[in-house]
C-alpha positions as CSV (number, residue, x, y, z in Angstrom):
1,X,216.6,21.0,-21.1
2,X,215.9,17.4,-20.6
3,X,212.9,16.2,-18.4
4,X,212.2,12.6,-16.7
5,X,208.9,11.7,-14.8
6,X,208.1,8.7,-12.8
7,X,205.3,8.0,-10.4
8,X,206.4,5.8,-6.9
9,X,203.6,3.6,-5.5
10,X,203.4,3.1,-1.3
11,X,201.5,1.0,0.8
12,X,202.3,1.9,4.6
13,X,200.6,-1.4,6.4
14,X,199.2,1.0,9.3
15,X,197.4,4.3,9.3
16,X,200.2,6.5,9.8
17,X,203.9,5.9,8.8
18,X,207.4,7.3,7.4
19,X,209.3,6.0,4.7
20,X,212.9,6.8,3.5
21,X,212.6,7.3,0.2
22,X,215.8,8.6,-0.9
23,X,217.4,4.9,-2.8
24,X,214.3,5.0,-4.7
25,X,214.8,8.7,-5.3
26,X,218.6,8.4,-6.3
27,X,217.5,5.0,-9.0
28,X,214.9,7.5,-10.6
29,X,218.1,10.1,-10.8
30,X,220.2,7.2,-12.1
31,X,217.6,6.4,-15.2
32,X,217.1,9.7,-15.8
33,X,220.6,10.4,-16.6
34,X,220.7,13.8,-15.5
35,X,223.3,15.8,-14.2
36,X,222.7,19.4,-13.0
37,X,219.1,19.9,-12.7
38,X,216.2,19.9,-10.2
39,X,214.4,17.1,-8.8
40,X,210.8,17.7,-7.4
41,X,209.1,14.6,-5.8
42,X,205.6,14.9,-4.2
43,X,202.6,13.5,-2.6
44,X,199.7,12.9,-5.2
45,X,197.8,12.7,-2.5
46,X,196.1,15.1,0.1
47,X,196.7,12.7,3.2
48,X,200.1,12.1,2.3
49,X,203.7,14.0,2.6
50,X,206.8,14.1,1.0
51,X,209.5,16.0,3.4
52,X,213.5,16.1,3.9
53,X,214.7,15.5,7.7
54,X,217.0,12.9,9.5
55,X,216.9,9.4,8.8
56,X,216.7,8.3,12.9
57,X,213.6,6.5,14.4
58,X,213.8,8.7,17.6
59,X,213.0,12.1,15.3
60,X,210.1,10.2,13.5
61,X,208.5,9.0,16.8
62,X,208.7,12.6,18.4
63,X,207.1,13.4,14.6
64,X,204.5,10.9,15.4
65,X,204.1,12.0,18.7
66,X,203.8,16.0,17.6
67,X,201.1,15.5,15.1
68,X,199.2,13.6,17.0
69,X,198.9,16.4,19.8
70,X,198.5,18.8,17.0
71,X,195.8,16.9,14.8
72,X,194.7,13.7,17.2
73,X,193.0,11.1,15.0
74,X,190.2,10.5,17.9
75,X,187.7,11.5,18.7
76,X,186.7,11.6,15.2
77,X,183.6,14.0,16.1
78,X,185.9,16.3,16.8
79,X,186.2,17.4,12.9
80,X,183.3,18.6,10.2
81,X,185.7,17.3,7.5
82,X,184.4,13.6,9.2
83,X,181.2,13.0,7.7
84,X,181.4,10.7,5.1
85,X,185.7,9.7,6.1
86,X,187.5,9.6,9.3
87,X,190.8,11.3,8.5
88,X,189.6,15.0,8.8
89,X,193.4,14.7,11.2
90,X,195.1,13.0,8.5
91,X,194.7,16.2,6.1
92,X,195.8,18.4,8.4
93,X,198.8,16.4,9.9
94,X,199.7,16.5,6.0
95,X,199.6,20.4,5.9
96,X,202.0,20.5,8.9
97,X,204.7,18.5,6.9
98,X,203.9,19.5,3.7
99,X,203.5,18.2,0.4
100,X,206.6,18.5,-2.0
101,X,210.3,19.0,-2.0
102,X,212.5,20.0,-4.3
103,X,216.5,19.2,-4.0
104,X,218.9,20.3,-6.3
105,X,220.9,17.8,-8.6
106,X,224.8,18.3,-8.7
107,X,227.5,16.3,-10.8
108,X,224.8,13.6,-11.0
109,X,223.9,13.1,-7.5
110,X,221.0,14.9,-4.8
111,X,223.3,18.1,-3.2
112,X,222.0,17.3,0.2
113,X,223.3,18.8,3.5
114,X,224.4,16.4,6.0
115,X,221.8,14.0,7.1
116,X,219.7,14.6,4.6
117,X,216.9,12.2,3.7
118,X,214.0,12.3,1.5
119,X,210.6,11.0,3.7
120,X,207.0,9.9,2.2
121,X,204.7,10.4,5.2
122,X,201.4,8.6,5.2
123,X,198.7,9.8,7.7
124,X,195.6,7.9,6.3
125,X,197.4,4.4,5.0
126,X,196.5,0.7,4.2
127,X,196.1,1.6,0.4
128,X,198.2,2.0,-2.3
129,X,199.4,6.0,-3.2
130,X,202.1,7.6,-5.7
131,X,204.5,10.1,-4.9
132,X,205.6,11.6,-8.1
133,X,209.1,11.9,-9.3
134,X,209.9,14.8,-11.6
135,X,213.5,15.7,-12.8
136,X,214.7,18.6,-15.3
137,X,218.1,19.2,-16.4
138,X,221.1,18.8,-18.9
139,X,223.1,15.4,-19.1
């Protein structure tokens, strides 16, 4: 069994944002060269989310729009984790979408079902995080 690992680094601009990251996951795939295997990708961090769903900006707002009513960011009072931070809601929004996925690796490519993505999902942004890439398998 052969094994690759790579660590991705994001910086969403804003406090909260979605990223496709399924090209960068397919070029990490590509150097690896494995073919029948398992790829795991996930958060290395506890604000952050790596999840699979549709690519389609009308699905990520109603995402947005969820968590928020779920875990709203303000006031901040509102949770003990807020003390020394303010993102007591990003932690939680973060448990909702969770924080790994794993996709299996056929004939050299992610076997996805149809629409298919891979997301990062940043709930307490403007700095830099890594999502890391691991892959095990036979050429």
């Amino acid at each position: 069994m052969k094994s690759y690992r790579k660590e991705l680094w994001f910086n969403i601009p804003s406090r909260r944002g979605f990223l496709n990251i399924t090209p960068e996951l397919n070029q990490c795939l590509k150097e690896s060269g494995i073919k029948e295997g398992l790829l795991l990708c996930n958060a290395m961090h506890i604000t952050a989310s790596v999840f699979i769903n549709d690519d389609e900006s009308g699905l990520h707002r109603d995402f947005e729009s969820w968590l928020e009513k779920l875990a709203p960011e303000k006031p901040y009072t509102q949770y003990d984790h807020n003390g020394y931070e303010d993102n007591g809601d990003a932690h939680l929004k973060r448990t909702i979408m969770g924080r790994e996925v794993v996709v299996a690796i056929t004939e050299g490519q992610m076997d996805f079902g149809p629409w298919e993505q891979v997301f990062y999902g940043e709930f307490d942004g403007m700095r830099k995080k890594r999502v890391l890439v691991k892959i095990i398998g036979e050429y």
